[in-house]
N, CA, C and O atoms as CSV, one atom per row, in Angstrom:
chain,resi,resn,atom,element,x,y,z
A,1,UNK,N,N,21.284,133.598,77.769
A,1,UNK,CA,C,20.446,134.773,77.885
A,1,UNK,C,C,20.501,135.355,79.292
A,1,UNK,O,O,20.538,136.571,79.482
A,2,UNK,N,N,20.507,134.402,80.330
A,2,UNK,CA,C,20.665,134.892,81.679
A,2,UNK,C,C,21.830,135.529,81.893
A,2,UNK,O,O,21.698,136.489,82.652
A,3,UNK,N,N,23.406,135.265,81.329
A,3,UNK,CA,C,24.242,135.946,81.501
A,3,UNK,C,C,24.456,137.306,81.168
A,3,UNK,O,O,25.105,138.198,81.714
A,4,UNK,N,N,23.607,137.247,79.921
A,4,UNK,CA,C,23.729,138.790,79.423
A,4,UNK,C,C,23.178,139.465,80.151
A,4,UNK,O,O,23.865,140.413,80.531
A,5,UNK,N,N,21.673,139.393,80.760
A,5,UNK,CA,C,21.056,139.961,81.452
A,5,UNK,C,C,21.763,140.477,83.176
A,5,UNK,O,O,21.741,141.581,83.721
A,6,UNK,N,N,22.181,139.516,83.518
A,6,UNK,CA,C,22.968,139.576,84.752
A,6,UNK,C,C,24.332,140.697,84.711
A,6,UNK,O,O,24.768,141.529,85.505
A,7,UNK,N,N,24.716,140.243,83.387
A,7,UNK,CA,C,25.786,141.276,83.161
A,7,UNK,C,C,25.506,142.927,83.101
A,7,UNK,O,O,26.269,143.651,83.741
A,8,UNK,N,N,24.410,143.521,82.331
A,8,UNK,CA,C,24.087,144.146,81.506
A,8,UNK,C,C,23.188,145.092,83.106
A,8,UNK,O,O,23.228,146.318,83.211
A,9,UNK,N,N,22.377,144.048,84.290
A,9,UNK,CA,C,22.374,144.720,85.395
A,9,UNK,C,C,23.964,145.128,85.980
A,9,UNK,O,O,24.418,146.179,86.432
A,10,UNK,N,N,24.489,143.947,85.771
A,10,UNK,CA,C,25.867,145.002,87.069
A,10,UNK,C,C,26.547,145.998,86.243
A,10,UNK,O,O,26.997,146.955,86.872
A,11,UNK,N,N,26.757,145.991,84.759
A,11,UNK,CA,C,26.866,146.963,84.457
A,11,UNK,C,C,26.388,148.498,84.981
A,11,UNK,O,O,26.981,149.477,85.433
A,12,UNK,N,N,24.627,148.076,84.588
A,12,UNK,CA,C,24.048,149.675,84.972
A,12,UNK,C,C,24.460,149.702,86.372
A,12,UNK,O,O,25.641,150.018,86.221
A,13,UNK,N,N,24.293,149.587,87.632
A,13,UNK,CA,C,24.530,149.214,88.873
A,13,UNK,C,C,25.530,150.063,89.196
A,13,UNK,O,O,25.498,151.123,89.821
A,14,UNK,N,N,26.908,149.149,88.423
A,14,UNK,CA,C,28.291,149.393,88.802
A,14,UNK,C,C,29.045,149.974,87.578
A,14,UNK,O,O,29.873,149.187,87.120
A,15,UNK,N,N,28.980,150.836,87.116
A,15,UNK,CA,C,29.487,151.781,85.608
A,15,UNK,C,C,30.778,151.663,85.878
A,15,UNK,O,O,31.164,151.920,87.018
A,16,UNK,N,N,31.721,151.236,84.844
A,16,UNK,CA,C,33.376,151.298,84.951
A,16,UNK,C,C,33.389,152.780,85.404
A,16,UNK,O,O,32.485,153.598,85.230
A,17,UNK,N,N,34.560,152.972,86.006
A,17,UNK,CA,C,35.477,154.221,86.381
A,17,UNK,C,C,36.336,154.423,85.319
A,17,UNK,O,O,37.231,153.630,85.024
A,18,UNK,N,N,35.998,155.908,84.471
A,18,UNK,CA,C,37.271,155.727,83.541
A,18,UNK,C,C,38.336,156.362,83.965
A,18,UNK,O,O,38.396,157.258,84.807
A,19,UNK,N,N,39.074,155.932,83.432
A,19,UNK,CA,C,40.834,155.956,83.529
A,19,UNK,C,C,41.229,157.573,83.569
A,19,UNK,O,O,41.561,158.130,82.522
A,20,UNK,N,N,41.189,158.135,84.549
A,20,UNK,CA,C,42.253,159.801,84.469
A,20,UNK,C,C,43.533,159.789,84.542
A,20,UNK,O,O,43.492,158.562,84.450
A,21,UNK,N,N,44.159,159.908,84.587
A,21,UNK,CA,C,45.639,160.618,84.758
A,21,UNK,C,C,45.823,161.849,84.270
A,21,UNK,O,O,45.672,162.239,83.113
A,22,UNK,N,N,46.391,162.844,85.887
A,22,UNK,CA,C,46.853,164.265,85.140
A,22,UNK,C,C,48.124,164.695,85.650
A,22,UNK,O,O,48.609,164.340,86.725
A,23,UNK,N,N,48.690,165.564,84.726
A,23,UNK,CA,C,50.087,166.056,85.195
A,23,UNK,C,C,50.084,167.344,85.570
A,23,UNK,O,O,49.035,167.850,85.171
A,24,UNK,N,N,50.805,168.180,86.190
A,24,UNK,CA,C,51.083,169.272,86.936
A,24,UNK,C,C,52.826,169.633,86.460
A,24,UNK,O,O,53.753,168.913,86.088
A,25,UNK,N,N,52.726,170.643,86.623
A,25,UNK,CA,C,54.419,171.615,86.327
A,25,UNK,C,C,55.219,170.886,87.312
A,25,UNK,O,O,54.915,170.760,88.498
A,26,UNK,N,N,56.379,170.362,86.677
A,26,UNK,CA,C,57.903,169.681,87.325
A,26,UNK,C,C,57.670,171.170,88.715
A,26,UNK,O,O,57.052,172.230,88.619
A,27,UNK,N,N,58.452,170.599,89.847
A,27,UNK,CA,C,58.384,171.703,90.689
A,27,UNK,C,C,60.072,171.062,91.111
A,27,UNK,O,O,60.399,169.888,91.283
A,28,UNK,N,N,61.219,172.740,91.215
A,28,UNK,CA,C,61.183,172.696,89.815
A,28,UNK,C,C,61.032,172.371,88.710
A,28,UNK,O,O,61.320,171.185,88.550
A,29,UNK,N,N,60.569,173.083,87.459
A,29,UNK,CA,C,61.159,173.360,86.273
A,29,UNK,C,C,62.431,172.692,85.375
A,29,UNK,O,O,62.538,171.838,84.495
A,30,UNK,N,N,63.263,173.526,86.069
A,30,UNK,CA,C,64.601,173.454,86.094
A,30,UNK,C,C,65.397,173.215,86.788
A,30,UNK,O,O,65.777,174.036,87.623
A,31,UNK,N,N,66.247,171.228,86.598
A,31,UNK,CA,C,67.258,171.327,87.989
A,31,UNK,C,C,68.391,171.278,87.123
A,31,UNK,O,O,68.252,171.232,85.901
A,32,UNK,N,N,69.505,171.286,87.685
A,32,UNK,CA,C,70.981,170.784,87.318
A,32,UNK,C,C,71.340,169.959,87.809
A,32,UNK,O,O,71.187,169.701,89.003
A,33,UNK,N,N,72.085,169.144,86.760
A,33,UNK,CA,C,73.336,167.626,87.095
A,33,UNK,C,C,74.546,168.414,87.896
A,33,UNK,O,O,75.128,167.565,88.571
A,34,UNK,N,N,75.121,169.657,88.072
A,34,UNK,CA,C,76.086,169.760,88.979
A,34,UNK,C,C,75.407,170.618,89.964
A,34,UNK,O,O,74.216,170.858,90.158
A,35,UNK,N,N,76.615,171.060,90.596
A,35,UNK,CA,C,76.596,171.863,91.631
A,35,UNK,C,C,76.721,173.172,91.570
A,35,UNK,O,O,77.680,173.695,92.138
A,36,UNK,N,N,75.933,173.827,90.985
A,36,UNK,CA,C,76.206,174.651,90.644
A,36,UNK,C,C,75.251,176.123,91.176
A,36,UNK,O,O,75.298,177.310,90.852
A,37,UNK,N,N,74.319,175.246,92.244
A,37,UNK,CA,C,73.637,176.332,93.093
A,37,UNK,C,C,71.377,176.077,92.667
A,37,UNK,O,O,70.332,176.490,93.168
A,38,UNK,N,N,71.778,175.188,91.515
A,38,UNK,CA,C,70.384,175.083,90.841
A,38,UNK,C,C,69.813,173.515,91.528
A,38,UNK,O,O,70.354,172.426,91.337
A,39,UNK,N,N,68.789,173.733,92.220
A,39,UNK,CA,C,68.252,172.806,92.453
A,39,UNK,C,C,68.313,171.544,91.632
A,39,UNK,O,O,67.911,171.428,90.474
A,40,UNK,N,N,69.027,170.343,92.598
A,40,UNK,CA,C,69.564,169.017,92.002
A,40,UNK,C,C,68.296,168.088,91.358
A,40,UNK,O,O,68.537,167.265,90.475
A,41,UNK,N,N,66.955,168.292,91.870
A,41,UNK,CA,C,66.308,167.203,91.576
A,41,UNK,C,C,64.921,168.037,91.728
A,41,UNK,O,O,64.824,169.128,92.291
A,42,UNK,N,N,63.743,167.223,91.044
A,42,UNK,CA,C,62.649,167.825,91.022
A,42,UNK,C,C,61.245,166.484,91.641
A,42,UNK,O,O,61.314,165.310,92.006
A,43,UNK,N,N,59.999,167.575,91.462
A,43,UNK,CA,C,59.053,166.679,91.888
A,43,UNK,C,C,58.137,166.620,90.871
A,43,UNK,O,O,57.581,167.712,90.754
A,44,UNK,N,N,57.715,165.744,90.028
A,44,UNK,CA,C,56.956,165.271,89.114
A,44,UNK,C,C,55.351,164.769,89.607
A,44,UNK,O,O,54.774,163.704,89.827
A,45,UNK,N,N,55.021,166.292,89.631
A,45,UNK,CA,C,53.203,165.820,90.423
A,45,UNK,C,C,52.322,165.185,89.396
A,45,UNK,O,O,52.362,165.494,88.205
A,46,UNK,N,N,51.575,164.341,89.874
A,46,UNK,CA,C,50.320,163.611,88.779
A,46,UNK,C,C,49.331,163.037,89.942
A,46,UNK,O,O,49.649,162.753,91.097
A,47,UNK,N,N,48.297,162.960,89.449
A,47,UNK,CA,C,47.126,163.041,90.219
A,47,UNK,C,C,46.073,162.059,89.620
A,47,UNK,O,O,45.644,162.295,88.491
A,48,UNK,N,N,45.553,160.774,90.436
A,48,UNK,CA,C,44.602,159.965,89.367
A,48,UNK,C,C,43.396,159.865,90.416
A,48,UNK,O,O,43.409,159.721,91.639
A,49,UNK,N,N,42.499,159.975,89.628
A,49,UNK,CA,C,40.677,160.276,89.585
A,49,UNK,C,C,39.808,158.904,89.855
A,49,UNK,O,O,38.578,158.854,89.847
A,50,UNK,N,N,40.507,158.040,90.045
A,50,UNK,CA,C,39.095,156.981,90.085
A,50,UNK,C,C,40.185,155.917,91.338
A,50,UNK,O,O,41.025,156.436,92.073
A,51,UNK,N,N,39.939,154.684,91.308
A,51,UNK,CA,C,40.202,152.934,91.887
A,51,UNK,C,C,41.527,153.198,91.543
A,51,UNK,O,O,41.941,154.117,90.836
A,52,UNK,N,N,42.079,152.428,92.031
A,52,UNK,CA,C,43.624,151.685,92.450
A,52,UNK,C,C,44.151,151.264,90.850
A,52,UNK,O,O,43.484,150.528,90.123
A,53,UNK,N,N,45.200,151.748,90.529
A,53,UNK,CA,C,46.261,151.673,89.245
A,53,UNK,C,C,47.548,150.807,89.084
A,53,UNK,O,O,48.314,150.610,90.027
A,54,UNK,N,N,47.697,150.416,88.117
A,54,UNK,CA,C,49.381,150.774,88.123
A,54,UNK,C,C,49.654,151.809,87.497
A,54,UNK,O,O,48.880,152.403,86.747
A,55,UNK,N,N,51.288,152.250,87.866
A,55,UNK,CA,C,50.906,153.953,87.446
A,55,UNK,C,C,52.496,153.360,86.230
A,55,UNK,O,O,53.162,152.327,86.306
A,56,UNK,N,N,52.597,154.435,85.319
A,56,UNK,CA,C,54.105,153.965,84.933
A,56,UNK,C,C,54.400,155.330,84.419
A,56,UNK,O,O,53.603,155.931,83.699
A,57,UNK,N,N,56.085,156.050,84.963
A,57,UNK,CA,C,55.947,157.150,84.596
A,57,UNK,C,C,57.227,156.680,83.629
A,57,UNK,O,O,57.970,155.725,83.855
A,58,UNK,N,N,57.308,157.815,82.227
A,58,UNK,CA,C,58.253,158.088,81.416
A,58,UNK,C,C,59.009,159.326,81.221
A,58,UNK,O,O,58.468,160.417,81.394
A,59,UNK,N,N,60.436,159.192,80.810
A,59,UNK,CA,C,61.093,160.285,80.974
A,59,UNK,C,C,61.811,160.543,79.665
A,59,UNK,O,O,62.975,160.242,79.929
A,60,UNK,N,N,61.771,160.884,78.560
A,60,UNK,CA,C,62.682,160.683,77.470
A,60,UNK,C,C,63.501,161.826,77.091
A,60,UNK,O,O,63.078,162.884,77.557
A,61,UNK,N,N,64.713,161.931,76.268
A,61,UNK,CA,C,64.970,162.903,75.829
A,61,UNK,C,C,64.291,163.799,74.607
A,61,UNK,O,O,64.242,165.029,74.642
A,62,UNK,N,N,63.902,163.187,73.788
A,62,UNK,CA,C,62.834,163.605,72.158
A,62,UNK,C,C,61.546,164.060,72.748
A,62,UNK,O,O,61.272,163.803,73.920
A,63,UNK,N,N,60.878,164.621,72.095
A,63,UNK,CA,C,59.482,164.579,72.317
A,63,UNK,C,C,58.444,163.710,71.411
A,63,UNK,O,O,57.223,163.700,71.256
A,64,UNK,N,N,59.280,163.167,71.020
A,64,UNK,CA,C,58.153,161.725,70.353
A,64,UNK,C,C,57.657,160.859,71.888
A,64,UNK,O,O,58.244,160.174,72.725
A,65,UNK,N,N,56.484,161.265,71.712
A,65,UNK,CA,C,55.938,160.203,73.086
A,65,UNK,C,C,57.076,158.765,72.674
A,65,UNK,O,O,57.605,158.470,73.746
A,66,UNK,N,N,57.434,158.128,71.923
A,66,UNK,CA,C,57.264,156.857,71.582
A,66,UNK,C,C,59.006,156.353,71.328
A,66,UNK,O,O,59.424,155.223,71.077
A,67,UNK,N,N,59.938,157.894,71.533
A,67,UNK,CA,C,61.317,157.524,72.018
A,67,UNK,C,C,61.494,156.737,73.727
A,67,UNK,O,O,60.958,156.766,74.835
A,68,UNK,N,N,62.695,156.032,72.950
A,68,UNK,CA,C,63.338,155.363,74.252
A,68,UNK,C,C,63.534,156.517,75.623
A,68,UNK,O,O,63.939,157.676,75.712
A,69,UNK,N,N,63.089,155.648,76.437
A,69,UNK,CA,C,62.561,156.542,77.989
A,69,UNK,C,C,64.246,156.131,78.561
A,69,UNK,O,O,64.803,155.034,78.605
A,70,UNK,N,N,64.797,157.659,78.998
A,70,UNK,CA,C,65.797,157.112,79.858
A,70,UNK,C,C,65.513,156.700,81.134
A,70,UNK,O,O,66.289,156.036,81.820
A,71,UNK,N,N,64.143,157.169,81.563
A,71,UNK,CA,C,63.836,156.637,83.039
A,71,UNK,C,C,62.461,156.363,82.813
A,71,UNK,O,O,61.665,157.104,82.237
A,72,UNK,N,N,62.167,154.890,83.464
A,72,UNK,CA,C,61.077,154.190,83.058
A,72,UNK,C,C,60.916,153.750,84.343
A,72,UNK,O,O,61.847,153.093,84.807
A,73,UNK,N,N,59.451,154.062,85.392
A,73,UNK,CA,C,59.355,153.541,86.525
A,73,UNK,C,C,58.027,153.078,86.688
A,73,UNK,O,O,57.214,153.995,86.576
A,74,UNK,N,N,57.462,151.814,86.944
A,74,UNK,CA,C,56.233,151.457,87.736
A,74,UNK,C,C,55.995,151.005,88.533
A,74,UNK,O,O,56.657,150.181,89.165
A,75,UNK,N,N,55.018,151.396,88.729
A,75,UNK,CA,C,54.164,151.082,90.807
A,75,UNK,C,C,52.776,150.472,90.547
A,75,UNK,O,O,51.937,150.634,89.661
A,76,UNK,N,N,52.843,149.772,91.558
A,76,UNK,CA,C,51.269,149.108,91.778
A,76,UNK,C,C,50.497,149.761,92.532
A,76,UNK,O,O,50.830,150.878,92.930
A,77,UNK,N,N,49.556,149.310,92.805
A,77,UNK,CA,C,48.287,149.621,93.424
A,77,UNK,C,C,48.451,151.289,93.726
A,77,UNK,O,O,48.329,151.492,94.934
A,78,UNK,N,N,48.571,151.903,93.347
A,78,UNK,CA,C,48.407,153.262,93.293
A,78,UNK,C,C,47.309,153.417,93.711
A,78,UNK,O,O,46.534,152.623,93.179
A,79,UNK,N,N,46.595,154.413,94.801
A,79,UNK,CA,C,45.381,154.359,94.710
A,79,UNK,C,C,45.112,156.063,94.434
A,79,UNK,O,O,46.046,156.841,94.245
A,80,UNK,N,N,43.510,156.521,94.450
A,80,UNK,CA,C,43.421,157.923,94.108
A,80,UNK,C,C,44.362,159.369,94.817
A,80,UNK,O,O,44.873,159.466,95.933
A,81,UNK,N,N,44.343,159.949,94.155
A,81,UNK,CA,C,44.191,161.520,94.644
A,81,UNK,C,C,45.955,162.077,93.775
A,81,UNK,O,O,46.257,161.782,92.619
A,82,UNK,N,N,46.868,162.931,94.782
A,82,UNK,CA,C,47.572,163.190,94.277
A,82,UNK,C,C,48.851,162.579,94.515
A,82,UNK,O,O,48.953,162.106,95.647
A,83,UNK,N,N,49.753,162.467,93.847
A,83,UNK,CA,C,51.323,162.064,94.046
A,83,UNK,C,C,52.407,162.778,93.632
A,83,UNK,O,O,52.257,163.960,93.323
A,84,UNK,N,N,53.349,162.314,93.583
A,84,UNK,CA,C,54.825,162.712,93.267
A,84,UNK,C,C,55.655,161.403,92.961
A,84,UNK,O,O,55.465,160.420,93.677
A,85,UNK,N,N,56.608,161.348,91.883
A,85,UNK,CA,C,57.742,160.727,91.291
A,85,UNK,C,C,58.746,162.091,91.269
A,85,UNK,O,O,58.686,163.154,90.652
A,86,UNK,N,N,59.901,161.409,92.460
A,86,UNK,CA,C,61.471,162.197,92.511
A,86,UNK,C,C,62.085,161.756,91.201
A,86,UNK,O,O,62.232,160.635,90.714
A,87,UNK,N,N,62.458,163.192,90.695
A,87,UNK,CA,C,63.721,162.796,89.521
A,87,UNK,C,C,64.913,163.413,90.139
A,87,UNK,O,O,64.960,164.546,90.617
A,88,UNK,N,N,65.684,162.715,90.091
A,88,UNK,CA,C,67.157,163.861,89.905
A,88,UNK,C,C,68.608,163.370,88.840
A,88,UNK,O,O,69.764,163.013,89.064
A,89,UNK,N,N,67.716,163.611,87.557
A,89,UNK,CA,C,68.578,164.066,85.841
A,89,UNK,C,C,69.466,162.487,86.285
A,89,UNK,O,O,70.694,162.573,86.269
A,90,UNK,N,N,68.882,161.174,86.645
A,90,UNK,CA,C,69.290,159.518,86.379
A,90,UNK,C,C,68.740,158.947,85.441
A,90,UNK,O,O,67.515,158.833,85.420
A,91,UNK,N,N,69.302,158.604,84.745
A,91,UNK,CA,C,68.740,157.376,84.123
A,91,UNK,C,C,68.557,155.822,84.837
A,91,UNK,O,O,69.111,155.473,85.879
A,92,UNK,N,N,67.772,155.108,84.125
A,92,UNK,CA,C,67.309,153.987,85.204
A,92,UNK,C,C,68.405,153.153,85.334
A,92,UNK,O,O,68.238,152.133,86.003
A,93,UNK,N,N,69.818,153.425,84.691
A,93,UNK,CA,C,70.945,152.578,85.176
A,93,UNK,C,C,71.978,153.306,86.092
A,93,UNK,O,O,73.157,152.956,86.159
A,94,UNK,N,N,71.361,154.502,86.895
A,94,UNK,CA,C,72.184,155.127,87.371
A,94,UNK,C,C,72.802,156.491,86.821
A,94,UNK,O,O,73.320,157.221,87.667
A,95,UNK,N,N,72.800,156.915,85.478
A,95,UNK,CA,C,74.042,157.918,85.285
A,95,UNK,C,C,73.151,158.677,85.075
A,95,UNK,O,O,71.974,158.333,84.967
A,96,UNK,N,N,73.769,160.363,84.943
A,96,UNK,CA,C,73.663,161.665,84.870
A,96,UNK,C,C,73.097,161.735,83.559
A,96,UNK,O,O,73.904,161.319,82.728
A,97,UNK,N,N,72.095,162.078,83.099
A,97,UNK,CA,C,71.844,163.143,81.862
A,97,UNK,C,C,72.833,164.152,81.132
A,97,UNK,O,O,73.689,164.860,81.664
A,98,UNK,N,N,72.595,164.076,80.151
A,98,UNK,CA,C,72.946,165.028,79.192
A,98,UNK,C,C,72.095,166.340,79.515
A,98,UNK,O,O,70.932,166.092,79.836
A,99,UNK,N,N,72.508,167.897,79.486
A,99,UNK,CA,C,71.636,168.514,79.850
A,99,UNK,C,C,71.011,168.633,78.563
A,99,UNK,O,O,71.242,168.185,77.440
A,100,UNK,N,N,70.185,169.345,79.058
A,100,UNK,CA,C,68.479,169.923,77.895
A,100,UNK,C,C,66.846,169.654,78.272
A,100,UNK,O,O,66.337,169.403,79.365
A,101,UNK,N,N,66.383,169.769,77.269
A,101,UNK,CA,C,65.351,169.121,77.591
A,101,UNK,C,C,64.721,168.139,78.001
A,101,UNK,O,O,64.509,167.753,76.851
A,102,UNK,N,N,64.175,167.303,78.671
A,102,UNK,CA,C,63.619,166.205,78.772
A,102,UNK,C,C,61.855,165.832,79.065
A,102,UNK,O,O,61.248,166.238,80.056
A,103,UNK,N,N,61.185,164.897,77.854
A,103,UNK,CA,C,59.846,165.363,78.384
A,103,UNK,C,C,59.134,163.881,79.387
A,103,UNK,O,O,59.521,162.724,79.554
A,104,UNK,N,N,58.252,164.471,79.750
A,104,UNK,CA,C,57.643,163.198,80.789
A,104,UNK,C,C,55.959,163.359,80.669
A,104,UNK,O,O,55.210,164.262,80.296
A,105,UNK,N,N,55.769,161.904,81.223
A,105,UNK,CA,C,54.418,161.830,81.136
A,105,UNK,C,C,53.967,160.575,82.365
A,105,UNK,O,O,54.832,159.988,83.015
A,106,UNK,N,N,52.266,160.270,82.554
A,106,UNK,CA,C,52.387,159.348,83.460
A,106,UNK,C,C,51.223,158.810,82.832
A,106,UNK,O,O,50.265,159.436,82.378
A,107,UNK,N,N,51.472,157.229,82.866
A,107,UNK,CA,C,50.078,156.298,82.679
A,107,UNK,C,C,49.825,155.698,83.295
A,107,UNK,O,O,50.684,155.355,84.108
A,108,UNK,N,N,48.344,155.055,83.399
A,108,UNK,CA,C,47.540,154.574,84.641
A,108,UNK,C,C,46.758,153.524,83.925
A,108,UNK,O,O,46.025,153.827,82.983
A,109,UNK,N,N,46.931,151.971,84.459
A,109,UNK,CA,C,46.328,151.235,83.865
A,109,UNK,C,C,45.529,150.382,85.197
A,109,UNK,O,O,45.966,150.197,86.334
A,110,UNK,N,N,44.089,149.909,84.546
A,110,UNK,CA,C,43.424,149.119,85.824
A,110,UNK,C,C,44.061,147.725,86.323
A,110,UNK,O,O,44.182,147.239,87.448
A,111,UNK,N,N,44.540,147.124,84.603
A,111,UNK,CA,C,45.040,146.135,84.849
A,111,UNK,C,C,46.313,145.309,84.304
A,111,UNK,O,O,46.912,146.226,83.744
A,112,UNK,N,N,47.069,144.219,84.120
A,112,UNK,CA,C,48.381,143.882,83.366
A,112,UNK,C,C,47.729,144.394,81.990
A,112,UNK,O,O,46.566,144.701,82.253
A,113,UNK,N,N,48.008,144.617,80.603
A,113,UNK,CA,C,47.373,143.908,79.593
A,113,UNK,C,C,46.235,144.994,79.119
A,113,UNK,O,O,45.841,145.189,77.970
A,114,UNK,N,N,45.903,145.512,80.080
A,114,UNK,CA,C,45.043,146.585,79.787
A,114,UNK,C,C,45.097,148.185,78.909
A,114,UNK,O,O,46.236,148.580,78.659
A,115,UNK,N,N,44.425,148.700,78.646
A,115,UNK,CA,C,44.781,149.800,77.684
A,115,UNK,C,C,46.066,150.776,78.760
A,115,UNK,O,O,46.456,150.221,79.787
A,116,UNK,N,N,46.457,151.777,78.508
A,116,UNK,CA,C,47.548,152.489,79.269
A,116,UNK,C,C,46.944,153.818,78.842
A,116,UNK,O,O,47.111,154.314,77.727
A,117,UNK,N,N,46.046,154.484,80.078
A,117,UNK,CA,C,45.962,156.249,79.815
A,117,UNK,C,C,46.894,157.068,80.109
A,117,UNK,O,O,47.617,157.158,81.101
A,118,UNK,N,N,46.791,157.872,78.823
A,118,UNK,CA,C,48.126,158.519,79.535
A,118,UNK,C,C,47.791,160.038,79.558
A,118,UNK,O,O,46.809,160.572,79.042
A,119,UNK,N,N,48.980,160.740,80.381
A,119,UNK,CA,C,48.833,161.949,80.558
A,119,UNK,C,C,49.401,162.840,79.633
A,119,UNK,O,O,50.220,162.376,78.839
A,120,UNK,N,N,49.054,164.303,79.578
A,120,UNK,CA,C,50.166,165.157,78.322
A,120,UNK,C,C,51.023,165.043,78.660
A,120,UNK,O,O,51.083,164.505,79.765
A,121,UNK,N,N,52.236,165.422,78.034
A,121,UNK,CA,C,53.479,165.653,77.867
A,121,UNK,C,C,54.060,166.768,78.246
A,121,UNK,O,O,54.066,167.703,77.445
A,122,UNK,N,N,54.888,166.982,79.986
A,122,UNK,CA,C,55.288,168.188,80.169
A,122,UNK,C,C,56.829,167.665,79.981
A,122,UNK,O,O,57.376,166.667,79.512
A,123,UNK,N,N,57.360,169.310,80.821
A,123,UNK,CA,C,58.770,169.159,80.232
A,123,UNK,C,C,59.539,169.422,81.404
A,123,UNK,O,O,59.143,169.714,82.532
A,124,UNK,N,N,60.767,169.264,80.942
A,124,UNK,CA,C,61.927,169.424,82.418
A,124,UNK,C,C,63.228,170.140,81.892
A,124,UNK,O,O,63.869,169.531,81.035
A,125,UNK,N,N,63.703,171.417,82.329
A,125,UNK,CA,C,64.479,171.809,81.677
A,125,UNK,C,C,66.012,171.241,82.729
A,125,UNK,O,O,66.033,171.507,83.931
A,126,UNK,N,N,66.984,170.597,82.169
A,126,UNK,CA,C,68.216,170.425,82.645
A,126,UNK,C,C,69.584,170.868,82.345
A,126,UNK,O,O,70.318,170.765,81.363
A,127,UNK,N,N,69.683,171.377,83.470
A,127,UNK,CA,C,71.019,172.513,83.358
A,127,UNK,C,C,72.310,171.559,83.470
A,127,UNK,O,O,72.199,170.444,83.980
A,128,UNK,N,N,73.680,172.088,82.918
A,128,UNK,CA,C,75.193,171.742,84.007
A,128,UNK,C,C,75.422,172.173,85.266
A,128,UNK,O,O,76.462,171.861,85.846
């Protein structure tokens, strides 16, 4: 009975922080895999609202959230406000993209094991 009670104060006390993650427009938009005068690589802004994360961003070709990510990256202790993840049209073994579309998103979890919030789904247009 004492635990609940003890709990149930640090609860009110100390209220979880819930989980934000937000995304912002690729800056560019649109890069290209060659040389062809179009900006090579972009900046993938996202911005999180509460305590220290791991962040994990995804990059796929489909827009099924739930296709294979050609670029799959995570970071620890992330802490608040805003960021950036560099792309430039790699996959996480190194090679060039196929051009087209590609969509991305970013999730933020408190802990291993823990739920994964995630952000909408923007897009990246990729040129030759």
């Amino acid at each position: 009975m004492h635990r609940f009670i003890i709990a149930t104060a640090v609860l009110l006390a100390f209220p979880a922080t819930a989980l934000a993650v937000n995304t912002q427009t690729a800056q560019p938009q649109t890069i290209s895999v060659t040389a062809n005068g179009a900006p090579r690589c972009t900046k993938l802004p996202y911005s999180l609202q509460s305590t220290r994360h791991k962040v994990i961003l995804r990059i796929s070709h489909k827009k099924p959230l739930t296709a294979k990510a050609v670029k799959h990256v995570r970071l620890r202790d992330v802490g608040p406000g805003s960021h950036n993840f560099g792309w430039c049209g790699k996959t996480d073994f190194g090679k060039t993209v196929k051009p087209g579309i590609y969509w991305w998103r970013v999730g933020a979890t408190a802990k291993a094991g823990a739920p994964v919030a995630w952000s909408i789904a923007r897009h990246i247009n990729v040129t030759a």
